[in-house]
N, C-alpha and C positions, 0 to 999 in steps of 0.2 A: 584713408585707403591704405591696404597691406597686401601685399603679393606672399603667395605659401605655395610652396609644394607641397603632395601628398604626406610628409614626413618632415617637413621640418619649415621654420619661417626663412626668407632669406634677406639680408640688411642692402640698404640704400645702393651698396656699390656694385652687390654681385645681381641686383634686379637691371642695374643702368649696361653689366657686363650684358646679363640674357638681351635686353630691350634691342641693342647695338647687334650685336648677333644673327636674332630675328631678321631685322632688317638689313644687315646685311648677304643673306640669304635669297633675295628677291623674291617672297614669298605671293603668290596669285592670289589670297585670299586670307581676312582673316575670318575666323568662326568665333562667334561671341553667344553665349549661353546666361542666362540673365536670369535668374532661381532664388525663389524665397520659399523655403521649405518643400522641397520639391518631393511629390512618390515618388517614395523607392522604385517601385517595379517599372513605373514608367519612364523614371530618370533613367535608368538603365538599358533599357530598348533604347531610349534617346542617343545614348553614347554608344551602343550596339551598332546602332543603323550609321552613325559618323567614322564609326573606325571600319565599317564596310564599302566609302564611298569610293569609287574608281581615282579621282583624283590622288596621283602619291601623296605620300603624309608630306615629302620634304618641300610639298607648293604651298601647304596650308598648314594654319598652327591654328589652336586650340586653347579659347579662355572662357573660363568657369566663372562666372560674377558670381560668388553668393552674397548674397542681398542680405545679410542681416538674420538670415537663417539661426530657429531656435538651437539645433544642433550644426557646428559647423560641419561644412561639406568636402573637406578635404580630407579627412582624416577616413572619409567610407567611401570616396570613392579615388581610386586608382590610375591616374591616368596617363601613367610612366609607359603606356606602348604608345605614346603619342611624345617625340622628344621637343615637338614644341608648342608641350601640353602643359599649360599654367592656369593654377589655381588665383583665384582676385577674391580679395573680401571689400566690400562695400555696405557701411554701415549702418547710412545715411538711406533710409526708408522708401522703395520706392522704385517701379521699374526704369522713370524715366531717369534717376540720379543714374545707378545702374547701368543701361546704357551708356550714359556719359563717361561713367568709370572705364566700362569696357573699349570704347572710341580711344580715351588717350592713352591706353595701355597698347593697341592695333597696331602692327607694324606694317601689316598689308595696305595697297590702296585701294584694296576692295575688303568691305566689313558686311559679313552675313550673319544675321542674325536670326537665333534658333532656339525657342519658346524651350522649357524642361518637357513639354508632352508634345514634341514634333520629331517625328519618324522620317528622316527625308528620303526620298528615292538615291538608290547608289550610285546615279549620273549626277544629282543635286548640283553638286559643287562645281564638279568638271561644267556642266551648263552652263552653270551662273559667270563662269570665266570666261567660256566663249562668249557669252550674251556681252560681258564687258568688252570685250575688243571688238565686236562687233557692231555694235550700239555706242558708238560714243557720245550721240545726243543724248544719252538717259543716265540720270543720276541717280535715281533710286529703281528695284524693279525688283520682282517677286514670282509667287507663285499662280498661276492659272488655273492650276487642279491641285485644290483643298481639299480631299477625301475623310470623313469622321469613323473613328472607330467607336461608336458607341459600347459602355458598358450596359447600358439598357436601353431598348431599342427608347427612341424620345416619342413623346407623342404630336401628332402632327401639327398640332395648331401651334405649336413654339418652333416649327423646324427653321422657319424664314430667321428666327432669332438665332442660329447656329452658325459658328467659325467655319462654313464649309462654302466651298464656291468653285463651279466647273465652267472655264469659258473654253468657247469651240474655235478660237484666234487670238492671235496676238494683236494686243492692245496695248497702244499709249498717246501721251497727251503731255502738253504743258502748260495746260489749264487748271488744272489741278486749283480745287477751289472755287470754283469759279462754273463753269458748267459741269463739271464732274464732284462737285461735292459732295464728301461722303464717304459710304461702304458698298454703292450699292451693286449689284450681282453687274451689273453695266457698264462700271466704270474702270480707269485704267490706276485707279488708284489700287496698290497689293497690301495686304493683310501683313500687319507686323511680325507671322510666323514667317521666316523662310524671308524675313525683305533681308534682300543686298541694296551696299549702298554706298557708293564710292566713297573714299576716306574727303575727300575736301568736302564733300557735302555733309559727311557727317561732324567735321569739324568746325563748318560754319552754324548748324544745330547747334553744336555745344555751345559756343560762343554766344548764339538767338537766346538759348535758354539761360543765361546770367542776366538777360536785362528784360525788366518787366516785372508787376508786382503779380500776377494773373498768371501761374505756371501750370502746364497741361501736365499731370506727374504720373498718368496712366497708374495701371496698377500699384495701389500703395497695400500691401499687407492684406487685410481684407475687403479692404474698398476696391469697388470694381470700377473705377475711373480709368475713362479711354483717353482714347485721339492722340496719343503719342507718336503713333505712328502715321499717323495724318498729318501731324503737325511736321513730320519730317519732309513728306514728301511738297509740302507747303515752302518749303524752306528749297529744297530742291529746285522749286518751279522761279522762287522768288532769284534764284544763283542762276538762272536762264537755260537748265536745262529740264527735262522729261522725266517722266516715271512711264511706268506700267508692266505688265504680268502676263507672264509666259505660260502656255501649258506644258512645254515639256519639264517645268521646273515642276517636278510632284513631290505631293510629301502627305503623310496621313496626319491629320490630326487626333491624337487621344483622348478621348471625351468621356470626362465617369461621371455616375450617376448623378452626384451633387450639380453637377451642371445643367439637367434636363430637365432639372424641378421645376415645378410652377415659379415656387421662390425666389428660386436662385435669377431665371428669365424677369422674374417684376426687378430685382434690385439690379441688373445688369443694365432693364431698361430704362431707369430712374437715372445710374450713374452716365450711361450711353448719351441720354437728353443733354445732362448738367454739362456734359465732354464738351459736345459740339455747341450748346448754344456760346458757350466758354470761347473755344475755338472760333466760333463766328464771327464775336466783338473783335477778338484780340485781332484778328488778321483783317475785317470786312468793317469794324467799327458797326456792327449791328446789334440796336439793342432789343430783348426779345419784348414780345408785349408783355403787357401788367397782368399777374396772374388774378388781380381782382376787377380790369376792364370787361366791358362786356363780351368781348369776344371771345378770354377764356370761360369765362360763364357760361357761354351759350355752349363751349363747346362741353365743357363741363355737364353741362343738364340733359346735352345728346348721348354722351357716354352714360348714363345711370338708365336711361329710357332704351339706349338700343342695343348694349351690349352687354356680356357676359363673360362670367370663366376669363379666363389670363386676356382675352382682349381688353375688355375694361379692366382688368388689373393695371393693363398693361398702360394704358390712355390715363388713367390717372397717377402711375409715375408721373408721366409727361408732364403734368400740372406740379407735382412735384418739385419735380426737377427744372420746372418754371419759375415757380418761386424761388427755390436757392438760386439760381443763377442771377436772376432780378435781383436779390440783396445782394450776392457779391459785385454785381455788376455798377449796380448803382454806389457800394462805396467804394469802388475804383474811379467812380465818374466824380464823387466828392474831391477824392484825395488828388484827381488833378485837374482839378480846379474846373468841371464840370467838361473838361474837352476828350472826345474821344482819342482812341489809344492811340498815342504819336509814335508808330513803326515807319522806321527807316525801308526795311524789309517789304513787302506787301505783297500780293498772290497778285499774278498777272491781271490786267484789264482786259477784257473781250477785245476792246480798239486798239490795245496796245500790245495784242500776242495772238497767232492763230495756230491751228491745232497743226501738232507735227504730221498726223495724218488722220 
């Protein structure tokens, strides 16, 4: 990992000078940006809509991860009207590496994190700061109102697959895992655009993610592997505090065309399966069934008879994404020595946690 400003690289002492600085500035948040070849036009809204946010710039600083990007991202985009706006290269493939880079680079003890295609509302920030002194049982916490700007409108039978989500209240929990497993439109678990997320909790992640052969690495390049963000808030609940998502935190999400495809919805939902069943073992020690037992079978022979178009597209990722997990699963169970996954860590028990409200 190399730290760069727009114009130039800067060496080991005058990075340790800026890091020192930051922090000593008492900054209320940091903003961490996490980009592997990002649109131009969108990356730019993106930093349009951050240098609009109510929050003064001198409470919040500004770090650019580029991830390994074909063209580096410093040299085209600008970000000298932010003075504590730093450029980060990270190498190593991979949202969740990324992230990590961007956490031990953070001088804030609050780290928000902001997709390259996320427009946040111009309160964003200022929220997310009150919601932290506010909330001090929650470790992780997010957005409410996910709004999509489609490049083309999607068509409806994949909308349920879309980054988008409107809850009508604040929601949280620190079950997480457990009765709220998941993404789903119900729970108080927030969408990895727009999550804030206390700096010790981020730094007990980083530290969760060195140990273990089974790594959740979310987005790598073009593989669409999730739950990294899940895996956070997992981690959060395991550190004894709460997650959940706000509606006054708004942000639009930018959505182009390659994303509403049929295509693109089968392999998002193939990687999405491999995510969570992944996720399941590592945290629940649950292993998924045999994708050649009879119960995938059957469920198998019900998809060919009853469904159609991206539903059964979609139902046989599943099976897919069944089998890979089943072989990686099973030779993590060889390599130690047939016993499920020895975490220290573990998502709360129903008997042993109940819901913050």
């Amino acid at each position: 990992m190399h730290l760069t400003t727009p114009h130039s690289e800067l060496s080991t002492t005058e990075v340790d000078e800026i890091t020192f600085q930051s922090a000593s500035t008492m900054l209320d948040a940091s903003v961490i940006i996490c980009t592997h070849n990002p649109r131009a036009d969108y990356f730019a809204r993106v930093l349009e809509a951050l240098r609009a946010q109510t929050l003064p710039l001198d409470k919040w600083e500004l770090l650019i991860v580029d991830n390994a990007s074909q063209i580096p991202l410093a040299p085209r985009y600008d970000i000298s009207w932010h003075a504590a706006g730093r450029h980060i290269s990270e190498l190593e493939l991979g949202l969740a590496a990324a992230r990590r880079c961007g956490i031990e680079a953070a001088a804030s003890d609050l780290i928000v994190f902001v997709d390259d295609d996320n427009l946040l509302n111009k309160k964003y920030l200022a929220e997310a700061v009150t919601i932290k002194k506010e909330y001090p049982f929650l470790g992780v916490w997010g957005s409410g109102s996910v709004r999509g700007e489609f490049e083309v409108d999607p068509a409806e039978e994949i909308r349920s697959w879309l980054p988008v989500r409107v809850e009508k209240g604040i929601r949280w929990s620190n079950l997480a895992g457990t009765t709220l497993f998941g993404l789903s439109r119900d729970d108080a678990i927030p969408f990895g655009c727009g999550m804030c997320v206390r700096k010790d909790v981020a730094l007990a992640y980083r530290k969760f993610c060195e140990r273990g052969d089974i790594q959740i690495t979310d987005r790598k390049g073009g593989a669409l592997s999730g739950c990294g963000d899940t895996e956070i808030c997992f981690v959060c609940c395991a550190e004894g505090l709460g997650v959940g998502v706000f509606p006054l935190l708004e942000l639009t999400h930018l959505i182009p065309q390659r994303r509403v495809s049929e295509d693109y919805i089968v392999r998002f939902a193939e990687a999405t399966g491999l995510s969570n069943m992944l996720l399941l073992y590592k945290w629940r020690g649950v292993v998924p069934q045999s994708p050649f037992g009879a119960r995938t079978l059957l469920s198998l022979a019900k998809t060919m008879l009853l469904h159609r178009g991206v539903e059964r597209r979609t139902r046989l990722a599943w099976v897919r994404a069944l089998a890979k997990a089943h072989r990686i699963i099973k030779m993590d169970l060889r390599k130690n020595n047939d016993r499920i996954y020895d975490m220290t860590a573990s998502v709360p028990s129903k008997s042993g946690d109940t819901e913050i409200s």
